[in-house]
C-alpha positions as CSV (number, residue, x, y, z in Angstrom):
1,X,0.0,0.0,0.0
2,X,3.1,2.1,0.7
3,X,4.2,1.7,-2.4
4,X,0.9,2.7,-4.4
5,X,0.5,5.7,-2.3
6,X,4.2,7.0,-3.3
7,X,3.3,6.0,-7.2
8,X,-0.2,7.4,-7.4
9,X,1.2,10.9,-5.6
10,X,4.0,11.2,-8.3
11,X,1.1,10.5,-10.8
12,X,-0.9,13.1,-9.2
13,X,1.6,15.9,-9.4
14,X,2.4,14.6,-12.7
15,X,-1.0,15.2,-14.1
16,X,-1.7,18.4,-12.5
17,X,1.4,19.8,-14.2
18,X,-0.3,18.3,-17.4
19,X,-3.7,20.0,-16.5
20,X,-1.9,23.5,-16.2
21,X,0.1,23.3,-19.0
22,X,-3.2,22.5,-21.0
23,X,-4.7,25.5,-19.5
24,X,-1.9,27.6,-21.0
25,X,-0.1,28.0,-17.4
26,X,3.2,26.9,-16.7
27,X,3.0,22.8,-15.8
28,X,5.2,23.6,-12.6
29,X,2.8,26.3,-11.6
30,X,1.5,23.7,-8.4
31,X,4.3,21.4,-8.0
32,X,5.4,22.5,-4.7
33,X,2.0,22.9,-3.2
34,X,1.0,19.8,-4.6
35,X,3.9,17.8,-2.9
36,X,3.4,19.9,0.5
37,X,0.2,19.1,-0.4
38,X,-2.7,16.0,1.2
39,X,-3.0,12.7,0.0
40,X,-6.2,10.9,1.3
41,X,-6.5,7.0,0.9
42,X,-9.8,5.7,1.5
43,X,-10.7,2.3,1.0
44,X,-14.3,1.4,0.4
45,X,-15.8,-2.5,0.7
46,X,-19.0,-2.2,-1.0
47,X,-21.0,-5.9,-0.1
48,X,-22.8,-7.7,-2.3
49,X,-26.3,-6.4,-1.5
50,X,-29.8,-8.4,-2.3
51,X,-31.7,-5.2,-2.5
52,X,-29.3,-2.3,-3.3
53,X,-32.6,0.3,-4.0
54,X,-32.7,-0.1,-0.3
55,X,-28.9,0.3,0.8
56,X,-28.2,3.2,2.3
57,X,-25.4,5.4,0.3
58,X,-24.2,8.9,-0.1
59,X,-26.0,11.3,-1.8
60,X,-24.5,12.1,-5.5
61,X,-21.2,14.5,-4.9
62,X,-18.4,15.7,-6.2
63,X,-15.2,15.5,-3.7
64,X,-12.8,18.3,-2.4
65,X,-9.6,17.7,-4.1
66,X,-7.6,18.3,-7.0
67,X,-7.4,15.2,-8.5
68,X,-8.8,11.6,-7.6
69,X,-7.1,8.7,-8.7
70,X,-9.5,6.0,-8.5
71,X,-8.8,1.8,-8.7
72,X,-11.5,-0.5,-8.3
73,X,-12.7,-4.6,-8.4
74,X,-15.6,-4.1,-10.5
75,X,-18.1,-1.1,-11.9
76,X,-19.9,0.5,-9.9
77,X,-19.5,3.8,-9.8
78,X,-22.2,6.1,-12.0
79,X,-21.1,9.7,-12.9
80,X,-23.4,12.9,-14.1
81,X,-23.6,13.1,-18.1
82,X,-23.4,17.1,-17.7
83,X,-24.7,17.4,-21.6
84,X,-28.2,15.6,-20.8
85,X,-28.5,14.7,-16.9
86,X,-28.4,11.7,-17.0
87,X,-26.4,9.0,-15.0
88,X,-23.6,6.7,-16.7
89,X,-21.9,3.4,-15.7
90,X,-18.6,3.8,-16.1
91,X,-17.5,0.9,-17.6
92,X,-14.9,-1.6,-16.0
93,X,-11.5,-1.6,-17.1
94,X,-9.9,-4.2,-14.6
95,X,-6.4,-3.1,-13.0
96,X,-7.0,0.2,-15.1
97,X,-6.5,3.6,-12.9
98,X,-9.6,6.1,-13.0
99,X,-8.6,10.0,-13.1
100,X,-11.2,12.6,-11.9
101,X,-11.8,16.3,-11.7
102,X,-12.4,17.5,-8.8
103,X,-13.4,20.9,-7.2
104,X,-10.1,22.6,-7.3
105,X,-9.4,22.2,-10.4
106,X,-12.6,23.8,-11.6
107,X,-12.2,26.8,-9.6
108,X,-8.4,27.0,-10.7
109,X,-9.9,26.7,-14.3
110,X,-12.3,29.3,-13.9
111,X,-14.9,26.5,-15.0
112,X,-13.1,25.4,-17.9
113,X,-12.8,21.6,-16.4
114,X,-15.5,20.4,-14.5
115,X,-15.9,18.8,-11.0
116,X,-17.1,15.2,-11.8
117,X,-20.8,14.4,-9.6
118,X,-20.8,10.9,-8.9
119,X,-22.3,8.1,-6.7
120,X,-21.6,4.6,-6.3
121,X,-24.5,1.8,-7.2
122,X,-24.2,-1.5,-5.0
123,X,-25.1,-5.4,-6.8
124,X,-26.6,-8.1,-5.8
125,X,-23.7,-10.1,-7.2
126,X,-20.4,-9.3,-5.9
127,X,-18.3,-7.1,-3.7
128,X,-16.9,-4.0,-5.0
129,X,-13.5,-2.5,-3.4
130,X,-12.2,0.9,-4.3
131,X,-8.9,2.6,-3.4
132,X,-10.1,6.6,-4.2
133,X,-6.6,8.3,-3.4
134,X,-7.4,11.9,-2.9
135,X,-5.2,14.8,-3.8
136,X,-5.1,18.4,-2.7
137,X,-3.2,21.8,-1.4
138,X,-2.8,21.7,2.4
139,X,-5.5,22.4,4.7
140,X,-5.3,26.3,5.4
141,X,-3.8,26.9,1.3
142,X,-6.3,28.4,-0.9
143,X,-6.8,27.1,-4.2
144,X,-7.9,30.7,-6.7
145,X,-9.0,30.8,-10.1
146,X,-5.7,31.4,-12.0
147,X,-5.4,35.3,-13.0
148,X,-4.9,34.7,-16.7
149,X,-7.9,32.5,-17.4
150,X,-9.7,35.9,-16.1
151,X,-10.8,38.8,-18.3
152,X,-13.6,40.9,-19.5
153,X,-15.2,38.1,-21.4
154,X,-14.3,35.9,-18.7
155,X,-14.7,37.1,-15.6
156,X,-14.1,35.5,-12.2
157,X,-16.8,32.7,-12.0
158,X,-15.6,31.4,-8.3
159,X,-14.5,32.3,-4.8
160,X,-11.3,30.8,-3.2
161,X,-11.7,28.6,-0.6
162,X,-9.1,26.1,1.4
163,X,-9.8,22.5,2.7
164,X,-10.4,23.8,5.9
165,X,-13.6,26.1,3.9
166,X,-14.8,23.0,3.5
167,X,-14.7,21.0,6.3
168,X,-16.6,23.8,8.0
169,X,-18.9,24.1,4.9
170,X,-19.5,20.2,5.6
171,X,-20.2,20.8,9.3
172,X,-23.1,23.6,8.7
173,X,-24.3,21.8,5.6
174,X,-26.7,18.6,5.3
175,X,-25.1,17.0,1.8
176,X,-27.7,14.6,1.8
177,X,-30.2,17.3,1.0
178,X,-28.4,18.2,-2.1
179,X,-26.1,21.1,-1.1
180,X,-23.0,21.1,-2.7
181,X,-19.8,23.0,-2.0
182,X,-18.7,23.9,-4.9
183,X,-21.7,25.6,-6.0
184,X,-21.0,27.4,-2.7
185,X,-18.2,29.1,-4.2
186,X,-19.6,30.3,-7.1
187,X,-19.9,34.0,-7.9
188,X,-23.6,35.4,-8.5
């Protein structure tokens, strides 16, 4: 586990350079808060279930982070077609690594990349284990829309906020009634 932790971080900081550069920003522009930054690992057992309508689960979300890389047994995990609302299965590619979008990005973006809403669906005919490693600035460092992605066609479409804006975001907020932190950010 030590060993995939080390790997997936480098891959992390990796593809956030790679998401910069793409932006038209310089690829080291978060390297060094990226590696003074959080890694999460969480691992999820998700039993098979005979009635999984009835299983209680966590509301659709999108997570707090950077960048999730995501490993799993088997599908189950459904993310939000933006272009239609609808939900999609994303298909199983065993032993294959899952790359999402998360919050920061999208307010470092100014929008341009999208935080990914997801949920996971339980079976009825096998157990589903995910490793979701988690990757993010440090608790009290604010992630900001990047200044040159702003202008007079584009202005500023979200506030900064920390990890910390968050965790006290989660603890004055019921999620499972739909609120969302990232729309919390947004400018009006």
């Amino acid at each position: 586990m030590g060993d995939y932790a080390v790997k997936t971080r480098h891959l992390a900081i990796e593809l956030m350079g790679l998401i910069t550069e793409s932006l038209g920003i310089d690829p080291k522009y978060l390297e060094t808060k990226m590696e003074d930054g959080m890694q999460v690992l969480v691992v999820n057992c998700y039993p098979k279930c005979p009635e999984p309508h009835m299983a209680l689960r966590l509301p659709p979300h999108s997570d707090y982070s950077c960048i999730t890389i995501v490993l799993h047994s088997s599908r189950g995990l459904e993310i939000m077609d933006a272009s239609d609302d609808t939900w999609r299965l994303v298909p199983e590619l065993h032993g294959a690594l899952q790359v999402h979008i998360r919050d920061h990005v999208e307010v470092l973006s100014n929008g341009l990349y999208k935080s990914m809403l997801h949920k996971v669906t339980l079976n009825n005919e096998r157990t589903r284990v995910s490793i979701a490693s988690l990757y993010s600035l440090e608790m009290d460092e604010k992630m900001a829309t990047v200044k040159e992605l702003i202008d007079d066609e584009h202005p500023k479409k979200y506030k900064e906020s920390s990890f910390n804006d968050f965790l006290d975001f989660l603890s004055k907020n019921d999620i499972t009634e739909g609120k969302s932190f990232i729309e919390s950010l947004k400018n009006n």
